[in-house]
C-alpha positions as CSV (number, residue, x, y, z in Angstrom):
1,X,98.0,90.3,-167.2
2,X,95.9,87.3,-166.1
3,X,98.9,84.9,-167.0
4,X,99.0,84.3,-163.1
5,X,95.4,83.8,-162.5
6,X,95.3,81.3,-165.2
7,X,98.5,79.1,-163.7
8,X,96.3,79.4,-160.1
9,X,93.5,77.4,-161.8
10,X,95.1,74.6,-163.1
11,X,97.1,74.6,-159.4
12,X,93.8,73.8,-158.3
13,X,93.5,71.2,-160.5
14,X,90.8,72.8,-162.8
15,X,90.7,71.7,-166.3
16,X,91.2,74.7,-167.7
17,X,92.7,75.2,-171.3
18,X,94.4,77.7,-173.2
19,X,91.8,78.0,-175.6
20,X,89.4,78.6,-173.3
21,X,91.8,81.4,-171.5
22,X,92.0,82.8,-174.8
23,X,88.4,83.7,-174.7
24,X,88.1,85.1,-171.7
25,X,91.1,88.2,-172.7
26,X,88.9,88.7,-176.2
27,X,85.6,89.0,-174.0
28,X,87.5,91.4,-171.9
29,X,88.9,93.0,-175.1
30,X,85.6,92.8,-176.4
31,X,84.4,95.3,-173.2
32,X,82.1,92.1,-172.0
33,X,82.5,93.7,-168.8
34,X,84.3,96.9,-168.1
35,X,85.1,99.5,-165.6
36,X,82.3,100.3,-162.8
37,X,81.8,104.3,-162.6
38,X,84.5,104.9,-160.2
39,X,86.7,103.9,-163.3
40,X,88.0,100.7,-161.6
41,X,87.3,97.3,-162.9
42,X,84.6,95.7,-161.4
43,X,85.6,92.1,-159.8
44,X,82.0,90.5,-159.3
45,X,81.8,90.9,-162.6
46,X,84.9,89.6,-163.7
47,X,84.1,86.4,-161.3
48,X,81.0,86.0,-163.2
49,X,82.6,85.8,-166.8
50,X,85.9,84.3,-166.1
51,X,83.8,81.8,-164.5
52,X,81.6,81.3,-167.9
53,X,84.2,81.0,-169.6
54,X,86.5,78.7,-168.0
55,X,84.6,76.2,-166.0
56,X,82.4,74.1,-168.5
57,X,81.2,71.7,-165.4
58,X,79.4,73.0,-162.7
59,X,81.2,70.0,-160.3
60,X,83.9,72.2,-160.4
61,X,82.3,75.8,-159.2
62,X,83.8,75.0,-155.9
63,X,87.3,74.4,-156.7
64,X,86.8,77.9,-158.7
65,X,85.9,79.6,-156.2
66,X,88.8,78.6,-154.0
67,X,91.0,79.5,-156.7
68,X,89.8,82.8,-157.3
69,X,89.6,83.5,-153.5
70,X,93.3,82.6,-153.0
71,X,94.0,84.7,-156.3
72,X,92.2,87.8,-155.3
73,X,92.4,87.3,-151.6
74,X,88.2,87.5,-151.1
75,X,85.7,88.0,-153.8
76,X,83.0,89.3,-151.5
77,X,82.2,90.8,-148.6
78,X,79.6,89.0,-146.7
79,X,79.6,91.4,-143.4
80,X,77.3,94.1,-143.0
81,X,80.2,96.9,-143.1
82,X,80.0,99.1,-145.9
83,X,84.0,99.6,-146.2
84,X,86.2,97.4,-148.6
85,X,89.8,96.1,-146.8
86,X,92.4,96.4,-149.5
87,X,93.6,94.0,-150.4
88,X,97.5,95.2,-149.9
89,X,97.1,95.2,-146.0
90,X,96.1,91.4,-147.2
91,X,99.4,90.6,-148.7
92,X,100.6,87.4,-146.7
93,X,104.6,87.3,-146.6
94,X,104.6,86.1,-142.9
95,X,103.9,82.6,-141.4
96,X,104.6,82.5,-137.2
97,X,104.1,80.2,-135.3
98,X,102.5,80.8,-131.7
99,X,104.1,78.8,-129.0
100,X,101.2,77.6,-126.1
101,X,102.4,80.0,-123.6
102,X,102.1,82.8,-126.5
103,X,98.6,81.4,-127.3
104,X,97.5,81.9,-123.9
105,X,98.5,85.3,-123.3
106,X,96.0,86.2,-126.2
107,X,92.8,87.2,-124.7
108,X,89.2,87.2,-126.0
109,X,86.8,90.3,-126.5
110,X,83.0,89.9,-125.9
111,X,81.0,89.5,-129.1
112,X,80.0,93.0,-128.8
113,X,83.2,94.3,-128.3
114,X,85.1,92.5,-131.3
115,X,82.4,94.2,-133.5
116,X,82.7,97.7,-132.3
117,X,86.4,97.3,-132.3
118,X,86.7,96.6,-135.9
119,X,84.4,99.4,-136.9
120,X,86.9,101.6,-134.9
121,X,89.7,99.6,-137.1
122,X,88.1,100.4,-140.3
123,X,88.2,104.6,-139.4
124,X,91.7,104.5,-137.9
125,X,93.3,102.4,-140.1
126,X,95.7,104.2,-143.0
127,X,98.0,101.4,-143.9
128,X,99.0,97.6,-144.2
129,X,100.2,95.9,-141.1
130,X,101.8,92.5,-140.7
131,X,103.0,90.6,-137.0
132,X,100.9,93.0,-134.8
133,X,98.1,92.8,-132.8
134,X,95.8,95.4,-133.3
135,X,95.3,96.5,-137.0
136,X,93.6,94.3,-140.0
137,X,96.7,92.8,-141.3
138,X,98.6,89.3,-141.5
139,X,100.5,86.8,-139.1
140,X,100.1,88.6,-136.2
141,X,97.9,88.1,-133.0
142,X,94.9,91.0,-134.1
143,X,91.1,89.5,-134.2
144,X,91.1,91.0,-138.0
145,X,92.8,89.3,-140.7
146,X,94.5,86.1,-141.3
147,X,97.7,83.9,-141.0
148,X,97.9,84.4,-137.4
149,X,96.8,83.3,-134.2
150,X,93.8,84.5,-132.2
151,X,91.3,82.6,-130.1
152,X,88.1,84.3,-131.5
153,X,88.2,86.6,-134.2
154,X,86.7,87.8,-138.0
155,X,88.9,86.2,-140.6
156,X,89.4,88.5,-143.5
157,X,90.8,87.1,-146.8
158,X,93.2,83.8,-146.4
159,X,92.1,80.3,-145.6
160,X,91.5,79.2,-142.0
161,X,93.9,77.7,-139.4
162,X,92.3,77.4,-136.0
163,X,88.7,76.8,-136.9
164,X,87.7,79.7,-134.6
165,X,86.5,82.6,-136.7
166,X,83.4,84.3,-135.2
167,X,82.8,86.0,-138.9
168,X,84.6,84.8,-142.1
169,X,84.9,88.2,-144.5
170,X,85.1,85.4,-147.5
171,X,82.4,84.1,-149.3
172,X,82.3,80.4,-151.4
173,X,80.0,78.5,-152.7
174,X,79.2,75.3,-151.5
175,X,79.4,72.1,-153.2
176,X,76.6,69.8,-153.0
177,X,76.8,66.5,-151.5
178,X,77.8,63.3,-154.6
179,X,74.7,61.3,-153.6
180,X,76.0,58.6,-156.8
181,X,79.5,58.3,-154.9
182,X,80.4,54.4,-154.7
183,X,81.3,53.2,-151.6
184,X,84.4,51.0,-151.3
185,X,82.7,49.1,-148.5
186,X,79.7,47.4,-147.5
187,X,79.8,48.7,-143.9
188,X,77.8,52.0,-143.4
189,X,75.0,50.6,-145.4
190,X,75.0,47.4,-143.4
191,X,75.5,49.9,-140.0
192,X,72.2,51.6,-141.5
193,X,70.2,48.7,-141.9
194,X,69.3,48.6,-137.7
195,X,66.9,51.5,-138.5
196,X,64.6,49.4,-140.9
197,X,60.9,49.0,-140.8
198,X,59.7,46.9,-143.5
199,X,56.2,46.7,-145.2
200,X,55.3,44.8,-148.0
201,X,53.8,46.3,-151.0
202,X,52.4,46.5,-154.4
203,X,52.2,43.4,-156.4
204,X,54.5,40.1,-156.9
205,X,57.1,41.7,-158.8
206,X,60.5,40.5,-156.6
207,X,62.1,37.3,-157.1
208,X,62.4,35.3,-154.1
209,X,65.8,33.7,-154.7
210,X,65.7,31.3,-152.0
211,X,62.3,29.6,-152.4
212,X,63.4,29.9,-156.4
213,X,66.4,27.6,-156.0
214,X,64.8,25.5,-153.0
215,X,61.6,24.7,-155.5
216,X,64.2,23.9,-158.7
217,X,66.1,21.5,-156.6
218,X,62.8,19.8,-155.7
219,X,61.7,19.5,-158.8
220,X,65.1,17.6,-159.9
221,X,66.6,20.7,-161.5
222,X,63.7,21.9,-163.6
223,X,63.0,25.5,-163.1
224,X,60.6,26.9,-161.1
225,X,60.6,30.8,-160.1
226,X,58.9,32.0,-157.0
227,X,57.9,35.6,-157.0
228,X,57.0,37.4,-153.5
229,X,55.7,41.3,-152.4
230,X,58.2,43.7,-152.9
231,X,59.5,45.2,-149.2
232,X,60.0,48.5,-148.4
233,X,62.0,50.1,-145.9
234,X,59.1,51.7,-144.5
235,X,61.5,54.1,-141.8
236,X,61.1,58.6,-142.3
237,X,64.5,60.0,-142.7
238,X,64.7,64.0,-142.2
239,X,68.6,64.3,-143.0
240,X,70.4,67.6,-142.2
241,X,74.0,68.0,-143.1
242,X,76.7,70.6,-142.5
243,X,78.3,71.9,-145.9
244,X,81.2,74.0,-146.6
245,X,84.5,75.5,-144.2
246,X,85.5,72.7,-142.0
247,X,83.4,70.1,-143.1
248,X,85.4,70.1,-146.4
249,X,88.1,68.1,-145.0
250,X,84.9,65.2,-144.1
251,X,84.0,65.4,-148.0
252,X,84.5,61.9,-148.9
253,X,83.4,60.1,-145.7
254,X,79.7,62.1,-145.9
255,X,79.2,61.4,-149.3
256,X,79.6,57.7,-148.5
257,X,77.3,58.1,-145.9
258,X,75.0,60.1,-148.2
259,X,75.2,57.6,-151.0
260,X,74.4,55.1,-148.3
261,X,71.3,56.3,-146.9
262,X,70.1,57.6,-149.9
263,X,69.9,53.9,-151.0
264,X,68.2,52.2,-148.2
265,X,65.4,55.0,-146.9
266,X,63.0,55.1,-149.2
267,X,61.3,57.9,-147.4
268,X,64.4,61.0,-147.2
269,X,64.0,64.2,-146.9
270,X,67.5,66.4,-147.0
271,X,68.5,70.2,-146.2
272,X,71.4,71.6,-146.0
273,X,73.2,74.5,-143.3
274,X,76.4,75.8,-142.6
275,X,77.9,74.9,-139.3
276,X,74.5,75.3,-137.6
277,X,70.9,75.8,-138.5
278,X,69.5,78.4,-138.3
279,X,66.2,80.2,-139.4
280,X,66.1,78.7,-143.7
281,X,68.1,75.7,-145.0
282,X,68.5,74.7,-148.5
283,X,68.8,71.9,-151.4
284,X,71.3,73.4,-153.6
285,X,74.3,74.8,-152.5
286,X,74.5,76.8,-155.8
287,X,71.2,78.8,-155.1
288,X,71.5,78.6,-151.6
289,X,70.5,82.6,-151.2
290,X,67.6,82.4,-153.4
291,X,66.0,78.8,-153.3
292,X,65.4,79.0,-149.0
293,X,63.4,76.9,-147.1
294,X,62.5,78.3,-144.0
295,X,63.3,75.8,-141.2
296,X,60.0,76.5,-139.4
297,X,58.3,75.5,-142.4
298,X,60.4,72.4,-142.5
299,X,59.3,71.7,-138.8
300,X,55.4,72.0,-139.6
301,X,55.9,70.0,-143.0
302,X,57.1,66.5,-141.3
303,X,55.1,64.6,-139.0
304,X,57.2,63.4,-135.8
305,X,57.3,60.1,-137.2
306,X,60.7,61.5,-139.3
307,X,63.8,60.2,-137.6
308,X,65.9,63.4,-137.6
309,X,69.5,62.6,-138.1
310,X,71.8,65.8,-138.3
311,X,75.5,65.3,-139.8
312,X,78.2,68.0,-138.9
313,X,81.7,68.6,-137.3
314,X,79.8,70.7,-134.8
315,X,83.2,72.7,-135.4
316,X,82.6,76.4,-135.1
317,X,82.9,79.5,-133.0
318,X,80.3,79.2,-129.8
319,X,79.0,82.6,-130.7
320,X,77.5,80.5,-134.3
321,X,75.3,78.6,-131.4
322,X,74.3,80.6,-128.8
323,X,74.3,84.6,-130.6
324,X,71.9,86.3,-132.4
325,X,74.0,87.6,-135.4
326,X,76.3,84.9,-134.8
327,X,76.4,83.5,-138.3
328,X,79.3,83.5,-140.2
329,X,77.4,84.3,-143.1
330,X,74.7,86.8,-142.2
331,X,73.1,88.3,-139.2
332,X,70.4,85.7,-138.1
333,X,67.9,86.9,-135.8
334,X,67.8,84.0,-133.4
335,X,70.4,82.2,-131.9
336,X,71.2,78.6,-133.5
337,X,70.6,77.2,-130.2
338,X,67.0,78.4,-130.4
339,X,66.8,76.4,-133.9
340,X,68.3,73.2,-133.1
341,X,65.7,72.6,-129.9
342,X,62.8,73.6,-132.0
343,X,64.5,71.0,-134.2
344,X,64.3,68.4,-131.4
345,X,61.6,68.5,-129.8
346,X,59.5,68.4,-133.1
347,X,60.9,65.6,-134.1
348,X,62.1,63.2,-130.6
349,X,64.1,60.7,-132.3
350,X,67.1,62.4,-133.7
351,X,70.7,61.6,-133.4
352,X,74.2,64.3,-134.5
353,X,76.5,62.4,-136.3
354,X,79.7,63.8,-136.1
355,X,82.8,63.2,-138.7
356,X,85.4,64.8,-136.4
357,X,87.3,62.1,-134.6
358,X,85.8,61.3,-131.0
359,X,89.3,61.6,-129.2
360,X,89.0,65.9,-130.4
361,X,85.7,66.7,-129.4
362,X,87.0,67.4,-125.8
363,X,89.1,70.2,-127.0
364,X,86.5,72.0,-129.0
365,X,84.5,74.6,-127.0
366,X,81.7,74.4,-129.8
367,X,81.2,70.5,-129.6
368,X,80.2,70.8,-126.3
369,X,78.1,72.9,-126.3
370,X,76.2,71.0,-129.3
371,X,76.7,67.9,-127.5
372,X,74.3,69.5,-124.5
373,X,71.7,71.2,-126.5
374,X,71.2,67.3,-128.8
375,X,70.5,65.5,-125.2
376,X,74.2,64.1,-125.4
377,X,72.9,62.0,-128.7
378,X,76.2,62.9,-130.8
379,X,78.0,60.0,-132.4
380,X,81.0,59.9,-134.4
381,X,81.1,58.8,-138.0
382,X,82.3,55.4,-137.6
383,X,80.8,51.9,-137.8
384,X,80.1,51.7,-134.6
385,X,78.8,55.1,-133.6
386,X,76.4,54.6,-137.0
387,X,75.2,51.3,-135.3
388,X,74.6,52.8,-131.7
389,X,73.0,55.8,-133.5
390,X,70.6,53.7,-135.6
391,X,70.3,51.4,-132.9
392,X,68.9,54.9,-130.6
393,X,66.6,56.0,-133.5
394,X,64.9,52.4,-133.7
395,X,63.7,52.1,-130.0
């Protein structure tokens, strides 16, 4: 039964063995977890075991997650809608592609509008649809579903093409930043290095390597070690970073950045948020729900003295900035945009690094508008927007 689920992992490059499959059918066997009262077998619960049972290392809950996603085409919904989609209107078996002129026949509805419409779709709706524009269905041009085209809409089930869903009905969890990942160059931690600040403390416990070999040559080769203060980078780092949808394609390049600063700012704070911040941020992606830390809490717990450097595509719907509800993930009181000035004028050196290549950012709606709200202070993720960045948080 599960022979196709099992093939979908190791797709995914889990390392996932046959034994270990094997004890997931005799749990099931074994009624581990079995039917909810309706009779029908409960998938969070399923998630939950398969997941014990086949993933020993939790470095790879998120490629899991993915996995079972794609499998079961959404493992839970995340809007405030009571109704379940199933998942046969779901069933992608057509890919279009949408020439410009097609594109810009599509129009937008108002945030209010694309809500109330899909309530409407949820009582109307009897069957699957596919190539259409109206119903909650695949490849077509509707606001509701996936594998289409649509300038704004709530992407149910399916991965994401245009990176302009106003609601995603599919919930992941995050992976946290690799703070131990090695760099393969020397350049974002010597880019880094404009924002120091040093102050020498505690006691003479650092080997001076200079005056050491100056000293032995003076002394016709005979030893003599020098000892000095140790320095400290004495700079405040309050480090925000964007996890999860598009910034999974940046990975690599923010843990390299991570890795980087974690090693030469002695004093770092980090949170993490999903495309923008709103009212709680978090440490751990994997109990990002219940380990919050309210961002106004965050605000009155640093002095301004913090450089405030946010990291993040800026990549999103506008509605994620500037709408109450607007999160993808839940409906936040206050718009984002409320947040992120809060955010700056508490703390008035800050900088938005940005891992999205500069020559894009004119072509997203959503950069722009971050791009105002941060003063213009955005830089991309590159040797020389670090260095202009830094070189901005030092003055």
């Amino acid at each position: 039964m599960l022979i196709d689920f099992f093939y979908t992992l190791r797709s995914a490059k889990l390392p996932v063995s046959v034994k270990e499959y094997l004890s997931l059918l005799e749990a099931l066997q074994a009624d581990v977890v079995g039917p909810n009262s309706e009779g029908a077998f409960g998938l969070d619960d399923f998630y939950y075991l398969s997941r014990t049972a086949l993933v020993k290392d939790e470095k790879h809950y998120d490629k899991f997650d993915r996995a079972f996603a794609a499998y079961f085409k959404g493992v839970e919904l995340v809007t405030d809608f009571t109704k379940e989609v199933p998942l046969d209107w779901l069933r992608k078996t057509l890919e279009r592609e949408f020439t410009a002129e097609e594109k810009a026949k599509i129009e937008k509805m108002g945030w209010d509008e694309l809500m109330e419409t899909l309530k409407k779709r949820f009582e109307e709706q009897k069957e699957r649809h596919e190539g259409g524009s109206k119903w909650i269905g695949t490849g077509g041009t509707s606001p509701f579903g996936h594998g289409g085209y649509n300038p704004q809409g709530i992407r149910i089930g399916g991965a994401g093409k245009n990176k302009s869903a106003v609601k995603v009905w599919d919930q992941r969890a995050y992976k946290d930043y690799d703070d131990s990942q090695e760099l393969g160059t020397r350049n974002i931690k010597i880019a880094l290095r404009r924002l120091r600040k040093f102050a020498r403390e505690g006691h003479e416990d650092e080997l001076d390597l200079d005056e050491t070999i100056h000293k032995t040559a003076a002394n016709a080769g005979y030893l003599d070690i020098k000892m000095r203060p140790e320095r400290h980078n004495n700079v405040k780092v309050l480090l925000l970073m964007d996890v999860g949808g598009t910034m999974d394609e940046h990975i690599q390049r923010v843990e390299e950045l991570f890795s980087a600063v974690k090693t030469e700012f002695k004093h770092l704070e980090f949170y993490y948020f999903h495309n923008c911040v709103y009212d709680f941020m978090w440490k751990n992606n994997r109990r990002r729900f219940s380990e919050k830390f309210a961002t106004w809490d965050i605000i009155r717990k640093y002095n301004k003295d913090y450089k405030l450097v946010f990291v993040g595509d800026a990549t999103m719907s506008p509605y994620e900035i500037l709408q109450p509800g607007g999160s993808v993930e839940y409906n936040n009181e206050e718009a984002g945009a409320e947040w992120i000035q809060r955010l700056t004028h508490a703390f008035p050196k800050f900088a938005w690094i940005n891992p999205e290549p500069q020559g894009v950012w004119q072509y997203r709606q959503s950069i722009a508008v971050m791009q105002q709200l941060v003063s213009h202070r955005m830089y991309p993720l590159t040797l020389k927007g670090l260095e202009e960045a830094m070189r901005l948080l030092s003055k």
